[in-house]
LUMMIPA-671225 format. One record per residue: x, y, z of N, C-alpha, C in turn; residue in three letters. Coordinates in steps of 0.001 Angstrom, whole numbers, plus 524288, in hexadecimal, padded with zeros to 5 digits. Each point is the difference from the previous one (the first is absolute). Example, Ala and Ser with C-alpha at 12.3 -4.5 7.8 and 13.67 -1.06 7.14 Angstrom:
<recs>
833867E9C681E787FC86804A68000080384804B080000ALA 7FEA28041A7FD3080334804A68003C7FCFE80442802DASER 
</recs>
This chain:
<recs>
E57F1B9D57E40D77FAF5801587FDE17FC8D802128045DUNK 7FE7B806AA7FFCD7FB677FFD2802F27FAFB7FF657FFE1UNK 7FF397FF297FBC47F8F480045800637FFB37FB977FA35UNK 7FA4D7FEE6800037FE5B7FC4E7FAC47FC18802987FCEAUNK 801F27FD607FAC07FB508041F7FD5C7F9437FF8680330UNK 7FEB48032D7FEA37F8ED8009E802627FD467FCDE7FC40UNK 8017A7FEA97FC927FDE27FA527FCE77FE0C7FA4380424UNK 804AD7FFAE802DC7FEFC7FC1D8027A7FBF27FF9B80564UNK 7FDAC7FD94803657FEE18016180535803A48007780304UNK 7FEFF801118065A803B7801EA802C6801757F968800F9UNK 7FDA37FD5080170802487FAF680124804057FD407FB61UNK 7FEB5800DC7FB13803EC7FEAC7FCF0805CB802F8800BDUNK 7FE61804D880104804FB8059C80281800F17FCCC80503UNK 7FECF7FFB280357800C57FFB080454804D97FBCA80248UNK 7FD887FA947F9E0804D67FC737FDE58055E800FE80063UNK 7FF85804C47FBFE805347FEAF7FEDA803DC804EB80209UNK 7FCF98011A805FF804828022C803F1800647FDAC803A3UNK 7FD6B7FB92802E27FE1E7FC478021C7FE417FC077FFCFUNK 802F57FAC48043E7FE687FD787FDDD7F8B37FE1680228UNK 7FE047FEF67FEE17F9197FFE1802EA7FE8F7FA63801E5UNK 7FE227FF478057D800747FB318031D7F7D1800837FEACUNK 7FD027FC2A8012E7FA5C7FEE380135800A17FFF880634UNK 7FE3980207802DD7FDE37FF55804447FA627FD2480155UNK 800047FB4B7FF197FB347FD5380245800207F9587FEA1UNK 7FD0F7FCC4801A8800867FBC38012F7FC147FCEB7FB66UNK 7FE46804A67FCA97F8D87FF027FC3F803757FDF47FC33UNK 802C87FBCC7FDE1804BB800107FC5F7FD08800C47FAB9UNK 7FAA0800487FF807FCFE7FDF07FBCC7FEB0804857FD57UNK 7FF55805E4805177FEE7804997FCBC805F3801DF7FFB2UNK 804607FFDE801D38057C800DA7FEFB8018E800397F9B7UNK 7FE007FC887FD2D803487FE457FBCB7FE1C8040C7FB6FUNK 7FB268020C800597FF30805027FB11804428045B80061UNK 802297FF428046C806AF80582801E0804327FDA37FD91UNK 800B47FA8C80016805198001D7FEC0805858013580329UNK 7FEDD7FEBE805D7804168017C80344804877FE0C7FE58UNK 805C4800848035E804357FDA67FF297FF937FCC5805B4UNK 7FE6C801358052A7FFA97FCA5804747FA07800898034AUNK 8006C7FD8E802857FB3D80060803EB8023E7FF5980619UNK 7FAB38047980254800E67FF24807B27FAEB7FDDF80188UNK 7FFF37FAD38044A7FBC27FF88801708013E801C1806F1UNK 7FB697FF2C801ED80227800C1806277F9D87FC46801F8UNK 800EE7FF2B804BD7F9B77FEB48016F7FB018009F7FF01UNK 800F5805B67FF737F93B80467801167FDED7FDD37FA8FUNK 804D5800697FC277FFBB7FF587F8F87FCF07FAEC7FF8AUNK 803E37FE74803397FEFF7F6647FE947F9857FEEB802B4UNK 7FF2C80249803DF7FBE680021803077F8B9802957FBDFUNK 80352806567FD517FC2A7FF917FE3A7FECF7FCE67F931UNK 804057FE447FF117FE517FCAB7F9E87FF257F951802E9UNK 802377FFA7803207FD777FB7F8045B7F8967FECB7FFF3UNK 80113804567FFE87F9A380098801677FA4C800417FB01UNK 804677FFAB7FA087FE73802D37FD2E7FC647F9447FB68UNK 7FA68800EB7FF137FEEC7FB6D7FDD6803127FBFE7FC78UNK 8043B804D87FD29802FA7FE527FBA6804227FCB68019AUNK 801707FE9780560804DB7FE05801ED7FC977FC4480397UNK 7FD237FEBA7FF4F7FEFD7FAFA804AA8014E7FA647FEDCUNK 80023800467FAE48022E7FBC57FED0807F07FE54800C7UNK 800898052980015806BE80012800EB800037FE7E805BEUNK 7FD44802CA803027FFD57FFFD8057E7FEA37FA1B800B0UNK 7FB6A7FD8D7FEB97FE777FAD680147803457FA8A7FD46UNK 8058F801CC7FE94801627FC9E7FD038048E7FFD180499UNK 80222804F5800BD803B97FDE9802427FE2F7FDD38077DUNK 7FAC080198801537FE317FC81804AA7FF037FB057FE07UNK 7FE437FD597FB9D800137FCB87FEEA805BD7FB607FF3FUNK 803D1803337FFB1803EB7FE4780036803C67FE4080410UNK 7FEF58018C803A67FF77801EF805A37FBD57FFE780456UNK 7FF407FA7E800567F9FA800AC802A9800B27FEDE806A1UNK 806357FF99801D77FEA97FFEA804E58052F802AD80130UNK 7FE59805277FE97803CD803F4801767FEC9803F1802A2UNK 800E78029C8020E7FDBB8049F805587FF25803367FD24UNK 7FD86802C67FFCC7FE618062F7FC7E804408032E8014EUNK 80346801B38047E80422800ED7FF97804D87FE1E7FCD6UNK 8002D7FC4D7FF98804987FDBC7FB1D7FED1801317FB15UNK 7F9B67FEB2801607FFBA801A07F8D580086804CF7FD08UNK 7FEDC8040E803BF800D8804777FE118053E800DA7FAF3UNK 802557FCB58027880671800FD7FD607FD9F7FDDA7F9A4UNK 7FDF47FB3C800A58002F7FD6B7FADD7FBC68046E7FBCDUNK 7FCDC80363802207FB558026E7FEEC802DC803C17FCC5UNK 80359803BA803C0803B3802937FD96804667FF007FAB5UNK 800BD7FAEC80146803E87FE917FAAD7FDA27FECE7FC14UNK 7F8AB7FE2C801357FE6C7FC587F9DB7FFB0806E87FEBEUNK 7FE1E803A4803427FE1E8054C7FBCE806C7800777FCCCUNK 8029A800488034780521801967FE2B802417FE0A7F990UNK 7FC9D7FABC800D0803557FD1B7FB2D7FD34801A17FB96UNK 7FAB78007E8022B7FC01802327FC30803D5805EB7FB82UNK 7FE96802A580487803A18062A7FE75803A47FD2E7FDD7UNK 803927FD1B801708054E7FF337FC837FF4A800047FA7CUNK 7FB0D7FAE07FD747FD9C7FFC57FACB801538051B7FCC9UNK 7FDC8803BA802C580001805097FE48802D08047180030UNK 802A78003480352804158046D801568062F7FC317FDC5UNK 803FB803D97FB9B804AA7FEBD7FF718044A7FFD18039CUNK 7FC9F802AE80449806378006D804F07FC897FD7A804D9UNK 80041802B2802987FFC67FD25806C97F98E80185802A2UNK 7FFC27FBB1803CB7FAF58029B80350801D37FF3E806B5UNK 7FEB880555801CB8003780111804657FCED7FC2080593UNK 801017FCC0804187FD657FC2380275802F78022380672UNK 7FB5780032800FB800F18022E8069F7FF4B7FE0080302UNK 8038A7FF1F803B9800427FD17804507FBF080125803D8UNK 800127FB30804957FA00802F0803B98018D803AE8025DUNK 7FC858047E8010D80267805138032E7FFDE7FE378046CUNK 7FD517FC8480096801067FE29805E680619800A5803B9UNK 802257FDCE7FBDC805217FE83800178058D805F880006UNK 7FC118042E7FF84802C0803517FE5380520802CD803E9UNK 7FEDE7FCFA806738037B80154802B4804627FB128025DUNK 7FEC97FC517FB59803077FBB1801B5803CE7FEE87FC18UNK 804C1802877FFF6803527FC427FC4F800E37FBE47FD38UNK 8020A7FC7D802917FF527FA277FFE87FBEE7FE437FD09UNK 7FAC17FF73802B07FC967FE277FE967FE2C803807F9D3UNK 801FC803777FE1C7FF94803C57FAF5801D07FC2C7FCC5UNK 805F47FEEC80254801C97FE737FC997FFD17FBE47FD4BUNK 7FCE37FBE28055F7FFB47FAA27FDCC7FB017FFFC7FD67UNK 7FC0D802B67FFE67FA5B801527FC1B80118802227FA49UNK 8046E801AB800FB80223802E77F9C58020F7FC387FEDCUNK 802857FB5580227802DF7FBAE7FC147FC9D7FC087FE70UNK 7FCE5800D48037A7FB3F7FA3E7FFA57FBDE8021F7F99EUNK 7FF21805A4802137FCF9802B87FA55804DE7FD047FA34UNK 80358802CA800F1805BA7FFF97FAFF7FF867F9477FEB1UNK 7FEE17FC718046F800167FBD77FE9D7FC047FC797FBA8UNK 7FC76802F9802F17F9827FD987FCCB7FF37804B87FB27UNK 80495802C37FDDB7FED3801A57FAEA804757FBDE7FDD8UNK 803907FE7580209803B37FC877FDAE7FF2E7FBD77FE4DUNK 7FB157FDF7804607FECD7FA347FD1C7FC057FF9D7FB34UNK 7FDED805BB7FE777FE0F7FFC77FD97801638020F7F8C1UNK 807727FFC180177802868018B7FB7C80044805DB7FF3AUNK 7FE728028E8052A80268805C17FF928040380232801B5UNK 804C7802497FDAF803E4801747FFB280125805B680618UNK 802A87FEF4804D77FE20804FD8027F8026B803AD7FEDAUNK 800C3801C57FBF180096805CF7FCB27FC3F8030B7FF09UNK 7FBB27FBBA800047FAD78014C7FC797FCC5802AF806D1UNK 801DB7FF72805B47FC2F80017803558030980323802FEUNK 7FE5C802BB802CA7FF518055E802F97FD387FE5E80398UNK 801A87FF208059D7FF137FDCA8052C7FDFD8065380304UNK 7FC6A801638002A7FE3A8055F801828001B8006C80716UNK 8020E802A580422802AD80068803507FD70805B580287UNK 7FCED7FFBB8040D8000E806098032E804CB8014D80098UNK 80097805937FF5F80459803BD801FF802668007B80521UNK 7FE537FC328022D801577FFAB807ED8073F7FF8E7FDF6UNK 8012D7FEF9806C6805D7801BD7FF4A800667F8C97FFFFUNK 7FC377FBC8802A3801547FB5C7FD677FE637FEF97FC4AUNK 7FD178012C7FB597FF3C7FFE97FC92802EE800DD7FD69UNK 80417803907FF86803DC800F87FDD48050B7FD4C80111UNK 7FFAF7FF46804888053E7FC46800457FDD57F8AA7FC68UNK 7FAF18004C801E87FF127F9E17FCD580223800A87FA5DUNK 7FCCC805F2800208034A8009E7F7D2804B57FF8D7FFE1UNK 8039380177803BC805EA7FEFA8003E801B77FCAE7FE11UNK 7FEE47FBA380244800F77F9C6801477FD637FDA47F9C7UNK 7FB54802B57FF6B7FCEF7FCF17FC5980425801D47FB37UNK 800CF804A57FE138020D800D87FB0B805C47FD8380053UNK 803657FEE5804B1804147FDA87FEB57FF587FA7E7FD7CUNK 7FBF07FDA4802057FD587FABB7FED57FF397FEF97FB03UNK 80064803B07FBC07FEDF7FF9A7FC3D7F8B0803147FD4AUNK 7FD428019F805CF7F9F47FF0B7FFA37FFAE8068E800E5UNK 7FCC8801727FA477FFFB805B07FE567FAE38042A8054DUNK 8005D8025F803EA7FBFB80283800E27FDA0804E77FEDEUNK 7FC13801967FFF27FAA1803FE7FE40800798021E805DEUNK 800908050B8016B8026480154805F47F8A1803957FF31UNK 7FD497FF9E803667FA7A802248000E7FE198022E8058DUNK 7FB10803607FEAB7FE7580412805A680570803977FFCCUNK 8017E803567FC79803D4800FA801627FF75807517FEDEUNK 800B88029D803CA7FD94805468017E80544802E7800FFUNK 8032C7FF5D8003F805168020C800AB805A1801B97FEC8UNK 802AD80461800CA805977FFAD7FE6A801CC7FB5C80194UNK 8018E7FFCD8059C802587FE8C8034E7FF037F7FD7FE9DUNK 7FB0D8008D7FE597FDE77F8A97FCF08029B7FF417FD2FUNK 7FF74803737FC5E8022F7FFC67F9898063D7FF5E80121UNK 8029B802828028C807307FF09800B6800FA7FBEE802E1UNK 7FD6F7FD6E803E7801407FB10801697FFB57FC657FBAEUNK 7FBAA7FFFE7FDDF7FF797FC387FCC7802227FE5E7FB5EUNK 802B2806367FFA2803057FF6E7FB81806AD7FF0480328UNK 8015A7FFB9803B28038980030804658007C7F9857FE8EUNK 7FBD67FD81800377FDF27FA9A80031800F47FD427FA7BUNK 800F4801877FC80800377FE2E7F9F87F8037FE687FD9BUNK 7FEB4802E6802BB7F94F7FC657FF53800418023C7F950UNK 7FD5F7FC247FCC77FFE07FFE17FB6E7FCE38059A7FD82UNK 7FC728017B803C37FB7E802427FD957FDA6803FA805B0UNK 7FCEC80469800D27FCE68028F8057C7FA88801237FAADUNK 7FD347FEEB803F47FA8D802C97FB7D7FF1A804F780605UNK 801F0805BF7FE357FD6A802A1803C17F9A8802187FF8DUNK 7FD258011D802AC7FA017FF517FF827FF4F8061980061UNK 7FE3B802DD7FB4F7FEE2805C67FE737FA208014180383UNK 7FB9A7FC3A7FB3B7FC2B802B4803DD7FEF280059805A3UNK 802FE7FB2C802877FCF08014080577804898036F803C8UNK 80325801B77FD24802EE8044A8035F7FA18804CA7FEB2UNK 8009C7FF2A7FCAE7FC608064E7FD0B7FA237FF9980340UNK 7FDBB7FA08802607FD177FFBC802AB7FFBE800A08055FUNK 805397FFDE8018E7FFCB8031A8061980179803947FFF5UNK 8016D803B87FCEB8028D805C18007E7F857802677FE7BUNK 7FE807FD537FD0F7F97E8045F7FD2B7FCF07FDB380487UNK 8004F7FB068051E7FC1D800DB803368036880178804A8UNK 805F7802D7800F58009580361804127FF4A806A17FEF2UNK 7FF48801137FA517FEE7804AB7FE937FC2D802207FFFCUNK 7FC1D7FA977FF1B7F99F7FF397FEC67FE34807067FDBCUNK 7FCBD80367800DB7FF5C803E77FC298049F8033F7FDDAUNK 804287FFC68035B8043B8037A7FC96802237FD437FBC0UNK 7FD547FAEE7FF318042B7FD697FC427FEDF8020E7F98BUNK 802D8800737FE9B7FF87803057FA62800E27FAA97FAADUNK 7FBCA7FF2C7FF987FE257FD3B7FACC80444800917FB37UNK 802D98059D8000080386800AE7FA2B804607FC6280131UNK 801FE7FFD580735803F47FB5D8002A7FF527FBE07FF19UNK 7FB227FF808000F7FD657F8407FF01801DE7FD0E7FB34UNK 807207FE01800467FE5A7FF237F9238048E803377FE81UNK 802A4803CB8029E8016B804C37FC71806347FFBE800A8UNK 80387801F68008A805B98005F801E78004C7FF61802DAUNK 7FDE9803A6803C27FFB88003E805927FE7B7FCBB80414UNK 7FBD97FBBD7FC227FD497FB42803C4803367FE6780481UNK 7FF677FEC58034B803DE7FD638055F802587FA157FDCDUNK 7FC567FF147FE088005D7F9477FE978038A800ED7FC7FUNK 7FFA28027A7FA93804648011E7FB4680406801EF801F1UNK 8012C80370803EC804518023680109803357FCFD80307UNK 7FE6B7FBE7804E5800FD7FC27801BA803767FAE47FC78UNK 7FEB57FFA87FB7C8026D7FDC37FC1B804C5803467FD9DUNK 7FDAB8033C7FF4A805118035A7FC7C8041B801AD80519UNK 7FFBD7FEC1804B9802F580186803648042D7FA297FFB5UNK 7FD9B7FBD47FEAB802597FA998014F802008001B7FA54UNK 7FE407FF147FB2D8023B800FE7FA09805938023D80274UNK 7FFD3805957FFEE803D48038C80133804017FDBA802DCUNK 7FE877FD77803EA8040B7FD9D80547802907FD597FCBBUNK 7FCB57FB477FE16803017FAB27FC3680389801AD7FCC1UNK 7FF05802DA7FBEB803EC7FFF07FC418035E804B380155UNK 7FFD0802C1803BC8050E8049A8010E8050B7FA0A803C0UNK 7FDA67FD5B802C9803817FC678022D8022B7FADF7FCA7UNK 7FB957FF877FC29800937FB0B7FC7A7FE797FB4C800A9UNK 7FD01800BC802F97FC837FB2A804077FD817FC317FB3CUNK 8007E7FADC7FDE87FDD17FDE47FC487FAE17FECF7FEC6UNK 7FBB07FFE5806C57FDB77FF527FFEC7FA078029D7FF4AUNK 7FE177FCD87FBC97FC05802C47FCEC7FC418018C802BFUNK 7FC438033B7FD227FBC0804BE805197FC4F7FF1D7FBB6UNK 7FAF77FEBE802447FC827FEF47FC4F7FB548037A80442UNK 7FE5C8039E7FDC07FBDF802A08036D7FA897FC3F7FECBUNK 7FB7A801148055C7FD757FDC4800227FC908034080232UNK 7F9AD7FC4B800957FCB1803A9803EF7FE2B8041A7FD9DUNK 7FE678006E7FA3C7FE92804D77FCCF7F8F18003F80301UNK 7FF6A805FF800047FBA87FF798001F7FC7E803DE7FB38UNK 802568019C7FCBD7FE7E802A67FB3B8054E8013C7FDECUNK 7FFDC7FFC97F9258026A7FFA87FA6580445805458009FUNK 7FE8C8042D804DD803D28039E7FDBB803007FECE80422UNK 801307FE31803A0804AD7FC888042E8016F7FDBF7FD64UNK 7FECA7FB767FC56803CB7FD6D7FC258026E801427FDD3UNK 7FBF6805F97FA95804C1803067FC8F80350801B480470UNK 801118037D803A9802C3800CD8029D804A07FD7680125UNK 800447FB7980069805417FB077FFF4801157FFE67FB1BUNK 7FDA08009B7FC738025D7FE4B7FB53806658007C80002UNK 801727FB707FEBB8063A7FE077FF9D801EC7FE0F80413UNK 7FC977FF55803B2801E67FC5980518800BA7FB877FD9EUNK 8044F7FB0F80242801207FC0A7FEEE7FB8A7FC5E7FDB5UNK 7FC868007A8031B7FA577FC537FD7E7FA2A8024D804D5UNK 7FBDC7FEF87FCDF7FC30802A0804997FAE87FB4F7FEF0UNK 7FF027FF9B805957FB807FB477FE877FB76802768011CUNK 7FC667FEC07FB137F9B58029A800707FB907FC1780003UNK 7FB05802A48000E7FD787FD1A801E57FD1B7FF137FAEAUNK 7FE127FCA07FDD07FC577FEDE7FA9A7FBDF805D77FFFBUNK 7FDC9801D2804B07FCB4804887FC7880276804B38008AUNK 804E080179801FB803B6802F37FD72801257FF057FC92UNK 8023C7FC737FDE68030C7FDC47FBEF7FC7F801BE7F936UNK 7FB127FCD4802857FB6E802427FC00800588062380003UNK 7FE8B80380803A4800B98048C7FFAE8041C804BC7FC36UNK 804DA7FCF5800A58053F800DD7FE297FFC67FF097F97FUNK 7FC167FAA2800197FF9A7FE8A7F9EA7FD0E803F07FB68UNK 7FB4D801898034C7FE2D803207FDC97FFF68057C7FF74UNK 803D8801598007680194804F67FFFC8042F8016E7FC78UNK 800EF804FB7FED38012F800587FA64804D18035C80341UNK 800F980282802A1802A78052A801E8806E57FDF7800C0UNK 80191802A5800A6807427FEB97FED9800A17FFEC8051CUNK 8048B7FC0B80008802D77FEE98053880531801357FFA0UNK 802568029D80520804CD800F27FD35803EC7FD368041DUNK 803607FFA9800B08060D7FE75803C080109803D2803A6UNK 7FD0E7FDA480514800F780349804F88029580076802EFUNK 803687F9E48005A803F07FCC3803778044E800857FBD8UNK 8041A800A0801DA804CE800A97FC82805227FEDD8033EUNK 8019F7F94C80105806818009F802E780315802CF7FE7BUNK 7FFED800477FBD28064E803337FEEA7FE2D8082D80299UNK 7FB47800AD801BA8033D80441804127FF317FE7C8057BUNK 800EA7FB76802918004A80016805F0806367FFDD80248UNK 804907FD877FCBE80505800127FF948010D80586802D0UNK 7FF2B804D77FFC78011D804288011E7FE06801B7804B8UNK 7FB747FE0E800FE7FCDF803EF80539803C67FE0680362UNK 7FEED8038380445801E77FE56805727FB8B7FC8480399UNK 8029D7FB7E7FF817FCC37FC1C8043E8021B7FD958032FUNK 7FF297FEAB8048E8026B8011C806FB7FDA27F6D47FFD7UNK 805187FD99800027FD1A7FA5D800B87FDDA7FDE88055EUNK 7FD497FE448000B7FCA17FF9E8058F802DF7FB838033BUNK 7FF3D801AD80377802EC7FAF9803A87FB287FBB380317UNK 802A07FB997FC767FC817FB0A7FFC07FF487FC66803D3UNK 802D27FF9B803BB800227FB638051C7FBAA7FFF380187UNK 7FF6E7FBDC803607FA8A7FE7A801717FC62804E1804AAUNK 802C28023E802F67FDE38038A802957FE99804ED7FD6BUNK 803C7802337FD1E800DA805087FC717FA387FEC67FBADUNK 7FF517FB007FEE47FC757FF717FB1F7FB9A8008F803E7UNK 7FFFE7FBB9804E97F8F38017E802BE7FF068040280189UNK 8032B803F58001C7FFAD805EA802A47FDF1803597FCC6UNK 802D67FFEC7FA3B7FE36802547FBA37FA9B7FEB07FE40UNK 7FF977FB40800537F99B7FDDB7FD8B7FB80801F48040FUNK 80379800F7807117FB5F80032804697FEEB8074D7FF3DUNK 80419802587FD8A7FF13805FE800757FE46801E07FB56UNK 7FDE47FB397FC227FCB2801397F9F07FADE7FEA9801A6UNK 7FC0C8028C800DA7FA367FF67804787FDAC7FBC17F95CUNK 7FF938017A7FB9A7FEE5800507FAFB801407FAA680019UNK 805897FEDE7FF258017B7F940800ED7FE887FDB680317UNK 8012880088804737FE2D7FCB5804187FA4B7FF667FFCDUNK 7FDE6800F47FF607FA9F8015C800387FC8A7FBB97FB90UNK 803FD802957FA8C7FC7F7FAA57FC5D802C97FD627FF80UNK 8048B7FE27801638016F7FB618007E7FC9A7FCC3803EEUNK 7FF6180093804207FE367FDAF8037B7F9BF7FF217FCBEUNK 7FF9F802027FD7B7F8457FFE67FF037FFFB7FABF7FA2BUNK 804F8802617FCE1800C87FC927FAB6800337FA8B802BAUNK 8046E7FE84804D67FFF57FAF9801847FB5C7FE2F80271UNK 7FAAD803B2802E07FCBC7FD1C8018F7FB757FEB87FD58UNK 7FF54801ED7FC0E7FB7A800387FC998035B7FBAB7FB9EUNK 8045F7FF187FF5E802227FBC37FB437FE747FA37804FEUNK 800E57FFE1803937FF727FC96806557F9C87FE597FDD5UNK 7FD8C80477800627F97B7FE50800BF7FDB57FF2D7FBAAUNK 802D1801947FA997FE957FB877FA9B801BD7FCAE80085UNK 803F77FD93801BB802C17FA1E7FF917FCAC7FC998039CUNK 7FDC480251803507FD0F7FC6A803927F9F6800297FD06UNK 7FD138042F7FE1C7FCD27FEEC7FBA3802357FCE87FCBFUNK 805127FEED7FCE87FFC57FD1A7FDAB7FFB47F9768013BUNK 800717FFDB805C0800467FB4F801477FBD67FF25800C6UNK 7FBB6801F8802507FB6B7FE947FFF07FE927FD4D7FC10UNK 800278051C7FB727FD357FE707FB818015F7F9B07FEA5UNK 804C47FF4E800CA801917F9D57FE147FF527FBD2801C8UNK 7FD5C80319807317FE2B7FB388034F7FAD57FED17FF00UNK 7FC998028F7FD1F7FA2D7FF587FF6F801327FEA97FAE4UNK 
</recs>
């Protein structure tokens, strides 16, 4: 099927070529969409953290917890939103580890079991949870280790070919690659040449960046699902249409709702089988070389992990006052 009747909105279209994730942590304005999953990350938890409607969620679980470091608690902060979203979403919610952590293996891994644990005691199944993971090259090996374990990861910050095939190299359950903010460093190194018709359009850097990784996956058969992310306007989304799943943000989502215009099937596996595609060579040097000679990757990766760093420590504040 390519397209839906124009009866419906694009978000109802958008359904049923895709599957559609909520991007945000507000679980309360989430539920007029109707997602199938949810992603939270810090910046998300930090700002519905903050939000009058959740202080009581927030003050329940310090209350529960009253001589715990604001660092520990973070974790529990993260899971009560999580369980929340669960109420509401039929499949899974996305829970991210501290970026702190993003160049330490080990220590990834044992924060992703400790998370998997405290949804367990609370009778959640880890099918239902998506352990969200920077794209570093230990980050990816923690996903290694983690998905043999049984413990599903959300591979995130992820700007790259060369990300996307490790990780799928890796069995990681899931990569959310991030559209708009590729499209945001290509329009402030272009700054006036940048042409507005790409913003959004085929051509976007961010959309094409996806359809370069789509393409990779299913010409090799790679299982692992590609859920684009990082929209920063409705026609980057139509644009994916038929990617594995794409997570938006509630006033996209609204946007999408109200609109009447046809969406059609942009992403299509069954023609990547044919192209000619060259598989990248994955070892640990070959991968930091590739990521150090992508200015684009390297670049927001390094910025996604320090700004997710400096909400988590806002968020600790917030929990220490």
């Amino acid at each position: 099927m390519n397209s839906a009747s124009s009866a419906q909105n694009q978000l109802e279209q958008l359904k049923k070529l895709t599957t559609v994730v909520a991007d945000t942590g507000d679980f309360e304005r989430m539920q007029e969409f109707h997602p199938q999953d949810a992603t939270t990350n810090p910046s998300l938890i930090l700002k519905a953290a903050q939000q009058s409607n959740y202080q009581a969620l927030v003050q329940s679980v310090r209350d529960a917890h009253p001589n715990m470091s604001p660092t520990d608690l973070v974790d529990y902060i993260l899971v009560a939103f999580g369980l929340e979203i669960l109420k509401i979403v039929p499949g899974r919610v996305s829970t991210e580890v501290d970026a702190r952590l993003s160049f330490d293996t080990q220590a990834t891994v044992a924060k992703a079991k400790h998370l998997i644990a405290l949804y367990e005691s609370h009778g959640i199944h880890r099918e239902r949870i998506l352990i969200k993971l920077a794209g570093t090259w230990e980050g990816i090996a923690a996903a290694k280790e983690l998905e043999a374990a049984g413990i599903h990861c959300n591979m995130t910050l992820l700007f790259s070919l060369v990300q996307a095939a490790a990780c799928g190299a890796a069995n990681a359950k899931l990569i959310s690659p991030f559209v708009g903010r590729i499209t945001d460093w290509h329009k402030a190194k272009l700054a006036v040449n940048w042409s507005e018709a790409n913003n959004g359009g085929a051509n976007d850097p961010g959309v094409t960046s996806v359809k370069r990784i789509f393409d990779y996956y299913k010409h090799f058969g790679i299982p692992t699902e590609i859920m684009g992310a990082s929209f920063r306007n409705t026609s980057q989304i139509l644009e994916l249409a038929g990617c594995d799943l794409l997570t938006i943000s509630p006033e996209l989502m609204a946007e999408l709702q109200s609109s009447n215009g046809t969406v059609s099937k942009k992403l299509d596996a069954t023609n990547a089988p044919g192209e000619a595609i060259t598989p990248l060579k994955l070892d640990e040097s070959s991968f930091r070389l590739q990521l150090n000679n992508d200015a684009m990757a390297t670049e927001k990766l390094a910025e996604g992990i320090r700004n997710f760093c400096i909400d988590t420590e806002k968020l600790e504040t917030l929990l220490a006052t």
